[in-house]
C-alpha positions in Angstrom: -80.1 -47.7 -15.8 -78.0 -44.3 -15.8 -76.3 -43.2 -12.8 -79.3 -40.9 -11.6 -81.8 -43.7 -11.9 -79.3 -45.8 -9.8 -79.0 -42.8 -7.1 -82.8 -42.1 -7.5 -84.1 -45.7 -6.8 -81.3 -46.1 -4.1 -82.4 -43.1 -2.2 -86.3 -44.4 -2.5 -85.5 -47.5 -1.2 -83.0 -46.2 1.7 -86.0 -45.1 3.3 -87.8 -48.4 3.9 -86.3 -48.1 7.4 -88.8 -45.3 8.3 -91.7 -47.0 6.7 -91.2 -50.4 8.9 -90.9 -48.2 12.1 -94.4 -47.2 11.2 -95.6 -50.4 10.3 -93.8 -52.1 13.8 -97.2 -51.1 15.2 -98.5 -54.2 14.0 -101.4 -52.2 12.6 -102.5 -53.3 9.0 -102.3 -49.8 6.8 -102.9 -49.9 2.9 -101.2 -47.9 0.5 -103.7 -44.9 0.7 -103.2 -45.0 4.6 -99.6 -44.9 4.3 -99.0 -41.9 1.7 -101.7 -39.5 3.9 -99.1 -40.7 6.9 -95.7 -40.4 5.5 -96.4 -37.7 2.6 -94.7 -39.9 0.0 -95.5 -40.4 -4.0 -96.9 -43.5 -4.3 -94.1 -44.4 -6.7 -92.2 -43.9 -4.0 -94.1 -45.6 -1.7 -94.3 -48.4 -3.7 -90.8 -49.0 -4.1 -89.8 -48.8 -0.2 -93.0 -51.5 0.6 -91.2 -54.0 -2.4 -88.2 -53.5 -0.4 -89.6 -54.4 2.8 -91.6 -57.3 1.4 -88.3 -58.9 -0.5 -86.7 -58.7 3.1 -89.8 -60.4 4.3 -90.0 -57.7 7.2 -93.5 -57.0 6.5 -96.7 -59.4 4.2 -100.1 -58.3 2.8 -102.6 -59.5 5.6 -104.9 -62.1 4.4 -107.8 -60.2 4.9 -108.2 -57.2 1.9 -109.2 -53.5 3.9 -112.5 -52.4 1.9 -114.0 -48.7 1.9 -116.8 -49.7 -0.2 -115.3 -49.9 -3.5 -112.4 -52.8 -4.2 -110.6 -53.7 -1.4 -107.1 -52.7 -0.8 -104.7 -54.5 0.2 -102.9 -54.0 3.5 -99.7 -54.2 4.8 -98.5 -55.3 8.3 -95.1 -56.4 10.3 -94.0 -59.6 10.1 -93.0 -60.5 13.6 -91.9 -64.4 12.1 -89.5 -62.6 9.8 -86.3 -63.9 11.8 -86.2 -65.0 15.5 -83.7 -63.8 18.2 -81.2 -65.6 20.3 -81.6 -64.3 23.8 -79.4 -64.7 27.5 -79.7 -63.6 30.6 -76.7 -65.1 32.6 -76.6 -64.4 35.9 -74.2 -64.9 38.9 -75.5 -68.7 39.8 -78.2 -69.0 36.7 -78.8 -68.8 33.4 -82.2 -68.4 31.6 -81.8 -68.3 27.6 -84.9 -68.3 24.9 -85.9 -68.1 21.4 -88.1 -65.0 20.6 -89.8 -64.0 17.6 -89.5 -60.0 16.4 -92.2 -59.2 18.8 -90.8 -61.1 22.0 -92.8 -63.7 22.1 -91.2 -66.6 23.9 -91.0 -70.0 21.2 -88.8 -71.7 23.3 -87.0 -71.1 26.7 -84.6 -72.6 29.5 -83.0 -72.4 32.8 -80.2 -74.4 34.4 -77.7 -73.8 37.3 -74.7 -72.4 35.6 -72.2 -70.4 38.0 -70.2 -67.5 35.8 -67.4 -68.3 37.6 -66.7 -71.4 35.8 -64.8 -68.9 32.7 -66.0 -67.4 29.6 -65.5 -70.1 27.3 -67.2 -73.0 29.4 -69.6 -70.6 29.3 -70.2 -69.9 26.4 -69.9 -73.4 24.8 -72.6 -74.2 27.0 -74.4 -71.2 25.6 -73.9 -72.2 21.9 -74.8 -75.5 22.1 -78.0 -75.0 24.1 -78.9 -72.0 21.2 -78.4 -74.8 18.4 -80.3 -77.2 20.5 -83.2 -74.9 21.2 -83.5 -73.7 17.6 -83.8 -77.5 16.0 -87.0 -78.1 18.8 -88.5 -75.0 17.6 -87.9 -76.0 13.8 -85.6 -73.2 12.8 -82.1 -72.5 11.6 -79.1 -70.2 12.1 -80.1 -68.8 8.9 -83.3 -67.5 10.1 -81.6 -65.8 13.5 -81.1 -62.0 13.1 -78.8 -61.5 16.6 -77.8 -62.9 19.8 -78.4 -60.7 23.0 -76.4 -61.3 25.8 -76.6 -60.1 29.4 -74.0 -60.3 31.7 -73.8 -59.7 36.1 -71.0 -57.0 35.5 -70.0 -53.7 33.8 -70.4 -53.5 30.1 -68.6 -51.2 28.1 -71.6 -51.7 25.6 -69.5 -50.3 22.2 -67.6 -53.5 22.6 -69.6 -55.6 24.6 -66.7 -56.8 27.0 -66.6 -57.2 30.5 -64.6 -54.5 32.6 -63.5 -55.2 35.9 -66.2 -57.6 36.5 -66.0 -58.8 40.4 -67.8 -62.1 40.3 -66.6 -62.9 37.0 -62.9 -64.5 36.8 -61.4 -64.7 33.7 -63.6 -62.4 31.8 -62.2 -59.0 32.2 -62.1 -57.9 28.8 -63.1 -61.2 27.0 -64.5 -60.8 23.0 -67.8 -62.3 23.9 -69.2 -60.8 20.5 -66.7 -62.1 18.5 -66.5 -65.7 20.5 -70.3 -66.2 20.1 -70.4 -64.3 16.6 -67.4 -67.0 15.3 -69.4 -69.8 16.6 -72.9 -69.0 15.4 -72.0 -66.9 12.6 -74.5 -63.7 13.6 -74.7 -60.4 14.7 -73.9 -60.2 18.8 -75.0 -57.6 21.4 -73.8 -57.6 25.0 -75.0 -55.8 27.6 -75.1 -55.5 31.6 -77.7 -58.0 33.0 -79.4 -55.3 35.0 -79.9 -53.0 31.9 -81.0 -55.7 29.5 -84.1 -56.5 32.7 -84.6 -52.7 32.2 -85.4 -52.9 28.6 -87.1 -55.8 29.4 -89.6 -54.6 32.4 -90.2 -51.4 29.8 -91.5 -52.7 26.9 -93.2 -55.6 28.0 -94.3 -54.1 31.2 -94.3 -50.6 31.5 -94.3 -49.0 27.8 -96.1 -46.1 29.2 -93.2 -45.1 31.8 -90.9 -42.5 30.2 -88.5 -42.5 33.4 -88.6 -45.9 35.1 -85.4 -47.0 37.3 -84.9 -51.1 37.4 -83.2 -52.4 40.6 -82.3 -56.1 40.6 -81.4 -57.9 44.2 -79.8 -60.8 43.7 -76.3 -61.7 44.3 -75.4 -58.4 44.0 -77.4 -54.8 43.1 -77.7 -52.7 40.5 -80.1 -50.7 38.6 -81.1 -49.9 34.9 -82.0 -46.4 33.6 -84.7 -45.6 31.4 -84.9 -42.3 30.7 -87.3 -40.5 28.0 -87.9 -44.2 27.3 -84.5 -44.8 26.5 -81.9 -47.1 28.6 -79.7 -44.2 29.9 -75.9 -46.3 29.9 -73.4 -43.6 30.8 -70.4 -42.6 29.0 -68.7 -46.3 29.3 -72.3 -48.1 29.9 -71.5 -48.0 33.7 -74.4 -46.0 34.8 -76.6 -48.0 37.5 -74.2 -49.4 39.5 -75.7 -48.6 42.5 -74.2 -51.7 44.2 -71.3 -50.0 45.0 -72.0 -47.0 46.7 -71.0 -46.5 50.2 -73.7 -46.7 53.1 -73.2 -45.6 56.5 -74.1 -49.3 58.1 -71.8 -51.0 56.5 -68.6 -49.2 56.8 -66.8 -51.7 58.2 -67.7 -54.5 55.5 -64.9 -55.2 52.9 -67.0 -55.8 49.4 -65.5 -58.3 46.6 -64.8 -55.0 44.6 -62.4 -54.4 47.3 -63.7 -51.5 48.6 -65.9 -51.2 52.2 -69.2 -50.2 53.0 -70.5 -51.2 49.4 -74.8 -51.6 49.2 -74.1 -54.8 47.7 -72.3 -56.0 50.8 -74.4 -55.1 53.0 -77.9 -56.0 51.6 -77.2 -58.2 48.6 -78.0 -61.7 48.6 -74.6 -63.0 48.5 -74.5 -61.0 52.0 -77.7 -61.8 53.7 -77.1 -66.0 53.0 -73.4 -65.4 54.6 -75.2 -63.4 57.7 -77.4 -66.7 57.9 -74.2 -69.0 57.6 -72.7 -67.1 60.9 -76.1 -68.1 62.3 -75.5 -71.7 61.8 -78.3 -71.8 58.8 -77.7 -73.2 56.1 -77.7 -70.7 53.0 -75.5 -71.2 50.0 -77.0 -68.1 47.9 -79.8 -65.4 47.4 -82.3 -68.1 46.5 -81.6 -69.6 49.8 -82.4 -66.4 51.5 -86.0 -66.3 50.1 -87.0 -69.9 50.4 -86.3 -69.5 54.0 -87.8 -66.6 54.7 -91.2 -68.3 52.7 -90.8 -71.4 55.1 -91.2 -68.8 58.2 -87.5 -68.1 59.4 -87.4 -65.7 61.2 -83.9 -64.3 60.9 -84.3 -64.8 56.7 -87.2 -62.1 57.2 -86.0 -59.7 59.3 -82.3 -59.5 57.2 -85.1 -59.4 53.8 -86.6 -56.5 55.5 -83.7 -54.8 56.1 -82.1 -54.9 52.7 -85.1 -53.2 51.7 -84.2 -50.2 54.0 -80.7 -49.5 52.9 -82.0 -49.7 49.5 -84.2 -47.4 49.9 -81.8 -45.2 52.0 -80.1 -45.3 48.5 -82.7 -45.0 46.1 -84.2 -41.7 48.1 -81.2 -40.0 46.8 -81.5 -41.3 43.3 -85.2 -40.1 43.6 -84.5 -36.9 44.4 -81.6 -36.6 41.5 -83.4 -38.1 38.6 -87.1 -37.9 39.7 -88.4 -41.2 38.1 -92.2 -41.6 37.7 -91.2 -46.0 38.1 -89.2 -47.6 40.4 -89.3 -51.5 39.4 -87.3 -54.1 42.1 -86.5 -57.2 40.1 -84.0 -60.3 41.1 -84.1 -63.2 43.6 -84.6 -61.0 46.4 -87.6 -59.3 45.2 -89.4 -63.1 45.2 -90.1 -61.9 49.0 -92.4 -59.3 47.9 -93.5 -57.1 50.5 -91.1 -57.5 53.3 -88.9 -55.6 50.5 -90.8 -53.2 49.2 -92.3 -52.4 52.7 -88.9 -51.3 53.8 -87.7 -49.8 50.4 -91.1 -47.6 50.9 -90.8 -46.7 54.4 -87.5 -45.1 53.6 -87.9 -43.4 50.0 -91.0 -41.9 51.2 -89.5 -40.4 54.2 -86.5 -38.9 52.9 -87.1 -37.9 49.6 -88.6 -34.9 48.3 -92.6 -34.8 48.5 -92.7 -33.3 44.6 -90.3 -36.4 43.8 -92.7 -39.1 44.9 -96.4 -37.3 44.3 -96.8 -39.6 41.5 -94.5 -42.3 42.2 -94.7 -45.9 41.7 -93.1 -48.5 43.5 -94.0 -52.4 42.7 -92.4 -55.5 42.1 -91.8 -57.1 38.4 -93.9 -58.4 36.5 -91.9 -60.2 34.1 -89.8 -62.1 37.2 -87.4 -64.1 35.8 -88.0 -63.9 32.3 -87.2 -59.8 32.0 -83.6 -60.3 31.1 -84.5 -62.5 28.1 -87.4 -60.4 27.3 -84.8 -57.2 27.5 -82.0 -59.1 25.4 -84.2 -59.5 22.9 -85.4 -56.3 22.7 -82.1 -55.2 22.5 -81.0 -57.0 19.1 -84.6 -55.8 17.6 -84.1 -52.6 18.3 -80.9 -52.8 16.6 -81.3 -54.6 13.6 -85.0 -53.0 13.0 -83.4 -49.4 13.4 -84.1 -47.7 10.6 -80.2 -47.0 9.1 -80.0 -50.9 9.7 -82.7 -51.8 7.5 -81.6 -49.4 5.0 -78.0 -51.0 4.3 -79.8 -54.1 4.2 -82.7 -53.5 1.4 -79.6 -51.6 -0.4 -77.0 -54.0 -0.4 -80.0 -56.7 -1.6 
């Protein structure tokens, strides 16, 4: 083949990318459907679907598309193609699951795993439960196409290290994408916990919401961004950190960042169980804080209730800044439903502008505990199914 065959065919098949972002629909298209929507010769055409098909990213359905004369063959995204390694680790938990190339859940677990134990306890826990979860669901490293990680701290996402984080010892600045990528020999994505829920809330949730803001109460706070249905990370992948900005009742509470007056120490679960401590009840964590409240205590309730109003206090300004149409309140803490969102509404309503909230929706999660998984995942499909990531993978086949 001469050189400008070589380019020619090359730059047909570079473009196989595009054609699997149409095809991601999960709509079956034939050949004729596909040329009236993309404008290409069929030749060409025909050389980005063999692409796509040698990759296995998309198969003929089994059922031919007739217009009366023979039936065509279609074409549709193959969502078994690979699976996805997905984590949420949290501050005190850990939730991890297997996930095809459309989310769905093959295999998932929780356990009790505090991050403060290190990075590389950690982590080897993390491997080994991946390998473990991949032989029950009959599969092999060979068939994962990434690893999605969240972590309960700041992200820089570029490199997917920890900065700073407060709750975390021993991981500021730790290679978790190289550790886990060493171990399990794949592509790794790390992210902020809070953000990955985000993602998470969006697409399985929401898809419709083109500006949706995702707080999580746990532990601590913090919030993800979606904007023009994008997650919005900042210039460092800092943005959302809401936890740490300074509120007027709690000015004379030292945080664990080691400023005073944080959000987080004032209405984050960490800081409602230790307020319940001082009262001589037991409560070790955030968890603690809503199964009492459920069982009728009283003092659970009203601190529940009241983390919901300095939230809100918060979020009114954030409403009135970025003018989201969703605001979605995610983590332990939103397990007591309404006496949060009560507050969290009483407050947002009140003080932010009335064009701001004329079509504003406030509501609880839907995924619950499964939206940083969901979001994790999400994350490493939308990254390898981008399409300049498919590209270099048909061409270097």
């Amino acid at each position: 083949m001469t050189v400008r065959m070589l380019s020619e065919a090359s730059g047909s098949i570079a473009g196989a990318g595009a054609l699997l972002t149409i095809l991601r629909d999960g709509q079956a298209r034939t050949r004729a459907e596909l040329v009236q929507l993309t404008g290409l010769a069929r030749s060409t055409l025909a050389q980005r679907l063999d692409a796509l098909i040698s990759q296995q990213w998309i198969v003929p359905t089994e059922e031919a598309i007739s217009s009366g004369g023979r039936p065509a063959v279609a074409f549709t995204f193959n969502r078994s193609a690979r699976v996805v390694l997905a984590a949420d680790l949290g501050a005190t938990h850990a939730r991890v699951a297997v996930t095809d190339l459309s989310t769905e859940v093959l295999a998932e677990r929780a356990a009790e795993l505090p991050i403060d134990r290190g990075p590389e306890p950690t982590l080897t826990w993390l491997q080994r439960t991946f390998q473990e979860m991949l032989s029950e669901t009959g599969h092999s490293l060979g068939e994962v196409c990434g690893v999605g990680v969240g972590l309960p701290g700041p992200v820089e996402h570029s490199s997917g290290r920890p900065v700073n984080p407060p709750i975390m010892p021993g991981w500021d600045g730790f290679p978790v994408p190289e550790w886990l990528g060493e171990h399990l020999g794949v592509p790794v994505l790390v992210d902020n916990d809070v953000n990955i829920m985000a993602l998470g809330e969006h697409w399985a949730a929401r898809p419709e919401a083109d500006h949706l803001i995702f707080v999580k109460i746990g532990t601590g706070i913090g919030c993800g961004i979606i904007s023009d249905r994008r997650l919005h990370r900042g210039a460092q992948g800092a943005a959302g950190d809401i936890g740490h900005i300074r509120v007027a009742s709690g000015l004379d509470t030292v945080c664990r960042c080691g400023n005073v007056g944080c959000l987080e120490a004032v209405a984050g679960g960490a800081a409602m169980a230790a307020r319940l401590r001082a009262d001589g009840v037991e409560a070790a964590d955030s968890r603690d804080v809503i199964r009492l409240a459920r069982s009728g205590n009283t003092r659970a309730v009203q601190l529940i209730r009241q983390a919901g109003r300095e939230l809100g206090d918060v979020l009114a300004s954030i409403v009135n800044f970025f003018n989201p149409s969703t605001i979605v309140i995610g983590g332990d803490i939103a397990e007591g439903g309404e006496q949060v969102l009560a507050g969290l509404r009483e407050v947002i309503y009140s003080r932010s502008l009335p064009l701001a909230t004329q079509h504003l929706s406030i509501t609880a999660s839907e995924l619950g505990d499964r939206a940083g998984v969901i979001g994790a995942a999400v994350m490493v499909i939308d990254h390898v199914l981008s399409p300049d990531t498919v590209d270099q993978a048909v061409t270097r086949a």
